[in-house]
KEDREN-496250 format. One line per field, with one value per residue (C-alpha): residue in one letter; residue number from 0; x, y, z negated. Coordinates in pm, 1 decimal, padded with zeros to 6 digits. Example, Ala and Ser with C-alpha at 12.3 -4.5 7.8 and 13.67 -1.06 7.14 Angstrom:
2
torvo: A,S
zaba: 0,1
u: 01230.0,01367.0
v: -00450.0,-00106.0
w: -00780.0,-00714.0
***
This chain:
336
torvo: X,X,X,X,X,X,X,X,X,X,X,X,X,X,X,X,X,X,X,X,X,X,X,X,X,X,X,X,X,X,X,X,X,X,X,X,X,X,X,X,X,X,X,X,X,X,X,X,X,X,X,X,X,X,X,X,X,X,X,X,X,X,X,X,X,X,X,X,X,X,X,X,X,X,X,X,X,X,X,X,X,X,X,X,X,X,X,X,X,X,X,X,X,X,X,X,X,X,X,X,X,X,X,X,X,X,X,X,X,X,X,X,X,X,X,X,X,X,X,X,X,X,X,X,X,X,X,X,X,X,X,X,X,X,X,X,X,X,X,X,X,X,X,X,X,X,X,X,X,X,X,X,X,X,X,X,X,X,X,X,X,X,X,X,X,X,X,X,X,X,X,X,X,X,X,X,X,X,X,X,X,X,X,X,X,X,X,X,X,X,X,X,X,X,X,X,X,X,X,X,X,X,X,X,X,X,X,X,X,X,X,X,X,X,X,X,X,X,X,X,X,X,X,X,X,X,X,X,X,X,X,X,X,X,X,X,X,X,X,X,X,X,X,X,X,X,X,X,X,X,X,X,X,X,X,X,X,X,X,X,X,X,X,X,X,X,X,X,X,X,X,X,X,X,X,X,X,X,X,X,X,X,X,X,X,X,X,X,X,X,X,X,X,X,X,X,X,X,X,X,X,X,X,X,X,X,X,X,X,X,X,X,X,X,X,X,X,X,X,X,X,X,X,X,X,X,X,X,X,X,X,X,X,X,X,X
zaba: 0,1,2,3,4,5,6,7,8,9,10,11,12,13,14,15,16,17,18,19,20,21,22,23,24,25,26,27,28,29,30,31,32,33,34,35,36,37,38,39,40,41,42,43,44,45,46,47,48,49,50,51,52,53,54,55,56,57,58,59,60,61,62,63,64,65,66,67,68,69,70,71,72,73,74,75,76,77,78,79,80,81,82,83,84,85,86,87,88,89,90,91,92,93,94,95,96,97,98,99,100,101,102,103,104,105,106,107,108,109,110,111,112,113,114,115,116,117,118,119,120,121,122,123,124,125,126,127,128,129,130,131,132,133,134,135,136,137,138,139,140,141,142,143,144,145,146,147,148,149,150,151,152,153,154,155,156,157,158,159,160,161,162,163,164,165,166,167,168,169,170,171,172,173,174,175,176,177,178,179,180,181,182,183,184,185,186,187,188,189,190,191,192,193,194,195,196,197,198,199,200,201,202,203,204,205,206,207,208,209,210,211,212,213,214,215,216,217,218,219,220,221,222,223,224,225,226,227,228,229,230,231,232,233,234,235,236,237,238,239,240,241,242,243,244,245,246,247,248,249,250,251,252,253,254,255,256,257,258,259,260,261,262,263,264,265,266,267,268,269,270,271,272,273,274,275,276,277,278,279,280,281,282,283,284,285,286,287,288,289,290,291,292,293,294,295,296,297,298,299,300,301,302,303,304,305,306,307,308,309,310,311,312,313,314,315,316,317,318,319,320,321,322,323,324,325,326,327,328,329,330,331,332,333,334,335
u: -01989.7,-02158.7,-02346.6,-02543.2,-02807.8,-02865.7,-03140.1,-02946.3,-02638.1,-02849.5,-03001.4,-02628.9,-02503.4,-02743.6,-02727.5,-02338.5,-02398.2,-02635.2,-02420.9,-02121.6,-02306.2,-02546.3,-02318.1,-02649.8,-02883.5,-03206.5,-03492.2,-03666.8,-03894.1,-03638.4,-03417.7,-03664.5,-03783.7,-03471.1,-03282.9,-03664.3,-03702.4,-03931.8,-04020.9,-04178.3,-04085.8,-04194.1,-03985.1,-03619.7,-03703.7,-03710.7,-03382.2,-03226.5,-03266.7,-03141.9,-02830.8,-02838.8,-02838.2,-02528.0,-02326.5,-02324.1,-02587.1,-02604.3,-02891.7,-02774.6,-02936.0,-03063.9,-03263.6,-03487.4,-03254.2,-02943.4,-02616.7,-02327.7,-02072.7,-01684.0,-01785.4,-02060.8,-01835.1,-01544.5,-01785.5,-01911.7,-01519.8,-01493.3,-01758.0,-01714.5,-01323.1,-01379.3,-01450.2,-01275.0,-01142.9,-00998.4,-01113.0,-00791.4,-00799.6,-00688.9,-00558.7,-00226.4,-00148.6,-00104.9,00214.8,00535.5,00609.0,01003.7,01155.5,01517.2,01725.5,01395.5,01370.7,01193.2,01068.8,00897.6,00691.1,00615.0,00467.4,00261.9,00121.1,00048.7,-00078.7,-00299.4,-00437.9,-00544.2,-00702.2,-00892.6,-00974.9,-01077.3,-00905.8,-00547.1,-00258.3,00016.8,00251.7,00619.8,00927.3,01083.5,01371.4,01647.6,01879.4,01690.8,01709.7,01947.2,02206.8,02311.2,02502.9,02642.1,02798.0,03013.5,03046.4,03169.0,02938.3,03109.3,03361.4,03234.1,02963.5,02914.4,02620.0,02525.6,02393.0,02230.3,02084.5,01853.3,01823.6,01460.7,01630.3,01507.2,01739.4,01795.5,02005.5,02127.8,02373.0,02580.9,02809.5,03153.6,03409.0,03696.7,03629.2,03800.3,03924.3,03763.6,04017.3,03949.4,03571.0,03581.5,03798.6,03528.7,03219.1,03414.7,03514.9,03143.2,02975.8,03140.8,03233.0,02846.4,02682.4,02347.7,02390.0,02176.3,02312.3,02256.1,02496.6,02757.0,02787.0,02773.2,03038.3,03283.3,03259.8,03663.1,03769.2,03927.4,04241.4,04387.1,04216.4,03936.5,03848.2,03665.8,03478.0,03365.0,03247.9,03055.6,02851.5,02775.1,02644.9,02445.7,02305.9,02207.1,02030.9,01875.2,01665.1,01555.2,01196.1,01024.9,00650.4,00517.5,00120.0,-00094.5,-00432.6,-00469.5,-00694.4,-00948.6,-01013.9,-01193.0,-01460.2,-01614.3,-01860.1,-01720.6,-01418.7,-01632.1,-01804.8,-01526.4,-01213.3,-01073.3,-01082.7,-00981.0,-00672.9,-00596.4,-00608.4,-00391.2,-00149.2,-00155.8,-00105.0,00234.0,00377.6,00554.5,00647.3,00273.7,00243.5,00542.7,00334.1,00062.8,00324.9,00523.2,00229.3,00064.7,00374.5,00349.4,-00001.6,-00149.8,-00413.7,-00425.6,-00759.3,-00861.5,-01092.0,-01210.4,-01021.3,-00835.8,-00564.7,-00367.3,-00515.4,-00643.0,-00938.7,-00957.8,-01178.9,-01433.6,-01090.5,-01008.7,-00704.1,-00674.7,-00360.9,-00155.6,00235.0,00411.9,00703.5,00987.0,01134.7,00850.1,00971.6,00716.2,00948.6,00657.9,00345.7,00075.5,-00313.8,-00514.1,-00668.3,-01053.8,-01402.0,-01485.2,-01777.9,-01555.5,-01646.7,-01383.0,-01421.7,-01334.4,-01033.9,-00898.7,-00978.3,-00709.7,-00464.6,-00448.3,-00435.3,-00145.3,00046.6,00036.6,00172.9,00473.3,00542.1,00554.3,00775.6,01000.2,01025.0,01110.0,01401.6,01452.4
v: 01491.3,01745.6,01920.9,01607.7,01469.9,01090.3,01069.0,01214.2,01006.1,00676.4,00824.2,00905.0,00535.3,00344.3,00485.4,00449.8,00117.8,00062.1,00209.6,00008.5,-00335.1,-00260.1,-00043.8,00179.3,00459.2,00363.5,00577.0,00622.9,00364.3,00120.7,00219.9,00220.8,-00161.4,-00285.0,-00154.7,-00233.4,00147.0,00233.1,00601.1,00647.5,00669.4,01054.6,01105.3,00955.3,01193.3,01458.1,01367.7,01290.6,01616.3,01754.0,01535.2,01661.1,02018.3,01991.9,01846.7,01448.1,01350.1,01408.3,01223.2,01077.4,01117.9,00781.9,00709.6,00921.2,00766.5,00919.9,00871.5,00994.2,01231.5,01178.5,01407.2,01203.4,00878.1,01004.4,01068.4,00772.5,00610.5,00815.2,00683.8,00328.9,00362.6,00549.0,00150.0,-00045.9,-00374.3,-00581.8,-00925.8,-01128.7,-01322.2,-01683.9,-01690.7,-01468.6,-01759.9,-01996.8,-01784.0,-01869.9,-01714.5,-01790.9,-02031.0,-02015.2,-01757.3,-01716.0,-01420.1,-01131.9,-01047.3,-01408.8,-01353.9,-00967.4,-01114.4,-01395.1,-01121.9,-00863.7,-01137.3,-01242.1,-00915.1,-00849.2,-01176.1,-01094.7,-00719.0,-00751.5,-00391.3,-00311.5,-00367.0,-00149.3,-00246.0,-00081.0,-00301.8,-00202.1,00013.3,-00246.0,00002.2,-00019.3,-00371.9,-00532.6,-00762.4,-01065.6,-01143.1,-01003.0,-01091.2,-00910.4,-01099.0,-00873.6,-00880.2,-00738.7,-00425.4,-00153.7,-00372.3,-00533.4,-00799.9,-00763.2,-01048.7,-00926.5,-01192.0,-00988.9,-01136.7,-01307.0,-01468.8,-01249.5,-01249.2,-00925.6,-00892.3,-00552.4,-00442.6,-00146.7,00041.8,00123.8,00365.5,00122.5,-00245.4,-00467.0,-00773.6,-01121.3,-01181.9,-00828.7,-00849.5,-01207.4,-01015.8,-00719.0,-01001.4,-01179.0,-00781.0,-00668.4,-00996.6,-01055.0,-00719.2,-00547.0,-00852.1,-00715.6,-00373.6,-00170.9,-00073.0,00264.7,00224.1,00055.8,00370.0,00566.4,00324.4,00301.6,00678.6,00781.5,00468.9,00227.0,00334.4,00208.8,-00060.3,-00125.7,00274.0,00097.3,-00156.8,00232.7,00344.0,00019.4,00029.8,00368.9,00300.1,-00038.3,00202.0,00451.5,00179.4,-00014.3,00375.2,00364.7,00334.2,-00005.7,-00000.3,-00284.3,-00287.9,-00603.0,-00672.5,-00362.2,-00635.0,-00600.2,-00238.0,-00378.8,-00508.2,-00218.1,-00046.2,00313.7,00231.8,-00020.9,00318.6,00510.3,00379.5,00677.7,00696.8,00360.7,00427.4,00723.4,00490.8,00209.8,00482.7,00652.5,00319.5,00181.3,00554.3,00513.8,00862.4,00984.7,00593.8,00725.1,01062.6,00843.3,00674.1,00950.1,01043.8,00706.8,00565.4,00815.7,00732.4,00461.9,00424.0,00639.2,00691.2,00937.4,00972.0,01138.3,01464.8,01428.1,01231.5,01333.1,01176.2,01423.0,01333.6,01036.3,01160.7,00796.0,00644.9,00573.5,00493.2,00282.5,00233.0,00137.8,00162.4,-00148.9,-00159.7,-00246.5,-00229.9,-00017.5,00227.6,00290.8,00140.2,00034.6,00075.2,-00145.7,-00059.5,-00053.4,00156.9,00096.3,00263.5,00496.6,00267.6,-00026.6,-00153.0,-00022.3,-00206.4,-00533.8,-00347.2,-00290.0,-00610.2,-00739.0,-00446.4,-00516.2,-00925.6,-00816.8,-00594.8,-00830.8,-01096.4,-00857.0,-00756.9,-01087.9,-01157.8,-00872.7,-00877.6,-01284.6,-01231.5,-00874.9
w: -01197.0,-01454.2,-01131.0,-01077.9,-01328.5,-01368.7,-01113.2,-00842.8,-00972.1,-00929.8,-00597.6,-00473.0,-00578.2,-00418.8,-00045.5,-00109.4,-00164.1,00068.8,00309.5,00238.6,00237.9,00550.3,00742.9,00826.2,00734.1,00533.4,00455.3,00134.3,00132.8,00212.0,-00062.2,-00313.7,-00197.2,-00220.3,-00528.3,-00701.1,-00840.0,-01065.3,-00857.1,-00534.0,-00215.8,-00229.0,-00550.1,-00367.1,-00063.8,-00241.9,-00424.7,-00109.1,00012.7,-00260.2,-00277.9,00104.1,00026.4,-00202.8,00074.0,-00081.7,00190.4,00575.2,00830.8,01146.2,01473.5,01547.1,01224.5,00957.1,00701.1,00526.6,00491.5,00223.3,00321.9,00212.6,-00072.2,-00199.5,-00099.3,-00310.2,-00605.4,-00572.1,-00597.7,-00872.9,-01094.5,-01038.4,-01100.8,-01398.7,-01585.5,-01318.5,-01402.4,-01104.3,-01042.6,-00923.1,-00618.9,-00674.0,-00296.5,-00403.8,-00658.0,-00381.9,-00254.2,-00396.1,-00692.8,-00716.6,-00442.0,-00539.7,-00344.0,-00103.8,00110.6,-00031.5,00366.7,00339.7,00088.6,00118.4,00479.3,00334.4,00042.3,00346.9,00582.3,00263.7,00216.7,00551.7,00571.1,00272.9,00336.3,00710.0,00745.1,00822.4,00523.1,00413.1,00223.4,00196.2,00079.4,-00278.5,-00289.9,-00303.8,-00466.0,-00787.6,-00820.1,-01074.0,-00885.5,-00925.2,-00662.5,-00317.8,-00050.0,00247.3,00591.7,00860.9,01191.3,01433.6,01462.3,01224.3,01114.6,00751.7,00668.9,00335.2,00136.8,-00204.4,-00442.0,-00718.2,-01111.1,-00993.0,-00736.9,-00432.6,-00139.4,00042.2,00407.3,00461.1,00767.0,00719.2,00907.1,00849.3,00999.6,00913.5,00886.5,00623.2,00657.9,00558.3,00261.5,00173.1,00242.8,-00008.1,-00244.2,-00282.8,-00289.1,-00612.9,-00775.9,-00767.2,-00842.1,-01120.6,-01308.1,-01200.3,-01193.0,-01392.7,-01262.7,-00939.7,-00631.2,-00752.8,-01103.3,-00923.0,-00665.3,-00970.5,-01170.1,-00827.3,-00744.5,-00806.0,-00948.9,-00663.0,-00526.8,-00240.9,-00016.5,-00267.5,-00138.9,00151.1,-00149.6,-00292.9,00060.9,00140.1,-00154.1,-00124.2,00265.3,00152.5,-00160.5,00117.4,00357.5,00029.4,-00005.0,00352.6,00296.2,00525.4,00572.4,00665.6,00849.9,00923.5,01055.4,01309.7,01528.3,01228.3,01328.1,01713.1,01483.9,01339.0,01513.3,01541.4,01714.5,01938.2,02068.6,02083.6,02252.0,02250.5,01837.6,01850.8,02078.8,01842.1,01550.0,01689.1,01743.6,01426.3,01274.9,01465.6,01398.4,01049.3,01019.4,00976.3,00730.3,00512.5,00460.6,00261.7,00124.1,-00047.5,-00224.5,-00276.6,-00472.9,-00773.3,-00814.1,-01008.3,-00798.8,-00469.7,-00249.9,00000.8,00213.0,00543.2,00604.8,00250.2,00526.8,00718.9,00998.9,01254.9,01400.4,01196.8,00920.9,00959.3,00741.9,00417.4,00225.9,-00117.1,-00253.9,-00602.9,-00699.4,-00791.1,-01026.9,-01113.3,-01489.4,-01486.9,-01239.4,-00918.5,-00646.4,-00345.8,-00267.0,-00170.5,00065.8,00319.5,00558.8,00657.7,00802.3,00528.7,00457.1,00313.0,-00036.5,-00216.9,-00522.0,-00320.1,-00173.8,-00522.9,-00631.5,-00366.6,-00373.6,-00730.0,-00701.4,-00430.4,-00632.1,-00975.8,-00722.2,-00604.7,-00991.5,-01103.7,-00802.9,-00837.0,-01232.2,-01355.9,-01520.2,-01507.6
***
């Protein structure tokens, strides 16, 4: 930020803004009109070129006005996230905060679905690892041959349904008998501690109790990403003119292998944004991404954002991704 002085900075912030609230170019005298400067016209062209020159400005081709760049939009992120200080949304409050044994899926979907409403862009959200979650009580039904539904009940009450597979299914009496051994002697504990607490200590039958946590431990980690509110996307302009983009987009988003790329590196980030050709997105460089880590017993365990035109007021976007993930903490953490 040291490169720019203040006038430039001021310059730089208001066609950012201007940009994200009016979607458009807008010339100097515009600018200047609007935002009620106290220079001329004259003086903001010749900062704009500038600001141009040093790759935070481009024009466009339909208008004498300019634009920012993903450089001078991620500067401009910068700056205002240097003092940021969400504004909660009081529409997360009206969700649920601890229905007895509700379903965790329930109200992940009504905080996503909220979100999306909110944002007008498209929601990510990924499902906490279950494996980290203190337990406080599970149960084993058997499904089918080879096949084991798992019933986990988490310290705040969340329900969890996991199936896992098994090369040699139990019986009921000996499915009821390992429900009763692990409720009761790990109740408090995580998936993850009981594996490591069971690993070389049943003999016998309870062997299959050892290998049926360690498989429900293994499909707790599989990371879930959840997406809402791709229809929002039609809306914008720049995928209205290109269906093609737009296509590209819709594709990008339904593939959760390129989604869990974000995701690895949004969940060890307090706050996570980038922009343009910082994704990995190709050809998708009109995007951005804003996301923050939830926790649990403070330990990063999801990840919650969106994914918008590159012109989205980001500010607002934080001010729900933050209203959504103090919603999923305060979810995820009664009791715990």
């Amino acid at each position: 930020m040291s490169r720019l002085d203040e006038r430039k900075v001021l310059v730089l912030s208001i066609i950012v803004d201007n940009y994200i609230k009016h979607k458009q170019a807008a010339g100097s005298r515009v600018l200047t009109k609007r935002y009620n400067l106290n220079f001329s016209p004259a003086t903001m062209r010749n900062v704009m070129l500038d600001l141009e020159e040093m790759g935070y400005l481009t024009h466009t081709h339909t208008s004498g006005g300019k634009i920012p760049t993903p450089k001078g939009i991620k500067f401009y992120i910068d700056m205002i996230m240097q003092n940021f200080s969400p504004k909660l949304k009081s529409e997360f409050e009206r969700i649920p905060l601890n229905d007895t044994f509700g379903s965790l899926d329930d109200k992940m979907n009504k905080i996503l679905d909220t979100m999306s409403s909110l944002s007008e862009v498209v929601s990510v959200l990924t499902m906490p690892d279950f494996s980290k979650t203190k337990i406080k009580n599970i149960q084993f039904i058997r499904i089918g041959d080879g096949k084991i539904l798992c019933v986990l009940v988490s310290d705040s009450n969340i329900m969890e349904t996991k199936v896992v597979s098994v090369e040699k299914t139990p019986t009921d009496t000996e499915l009821k008998e390992f429900s009763e051994f692990i409720s009761e002697k790990y109740k408090g504990y995580s998936l993850e501690e009981i594996a490591d607490e069971l690993r070389g200590y049943l003999e016998g039958e309870r062997r299959q109790c050892e290998t049926l946590i360690y498989n429900l431990k293994k499909e707790a980690q599989k990371p879930k990403v959840m997406v809402d509110g791709i229809e929002n996307i039609f809306k914008y302009p720049e995928f209205q003119r290109d269906l093609e983009k737009l296509k590209k987009l819709v594709k990008t988003l339904e593939d959760r292998k390129t989604l869990l790329e974000l995701i690895r590196s949004a969940i060890k980030s307090e706050r996570f944004i980038l922009i343009g050709d910082e994704l990995p997105l190709p050809g998708l460089d009109e995007l951005g991404f804003v996301s923050s880590a939830y926790k649990y017993l403070d330990k990063n365990i999801g990840v919650v954002g969106v994914v918008g035109p590159i012109n989205m007021d980001y500010t607002e976007m934080m001010n729900i991704i933050e209203s959504a993930k103090k919603k999923i903490n305060d979810i995820l953490n009664i009791g715990g």
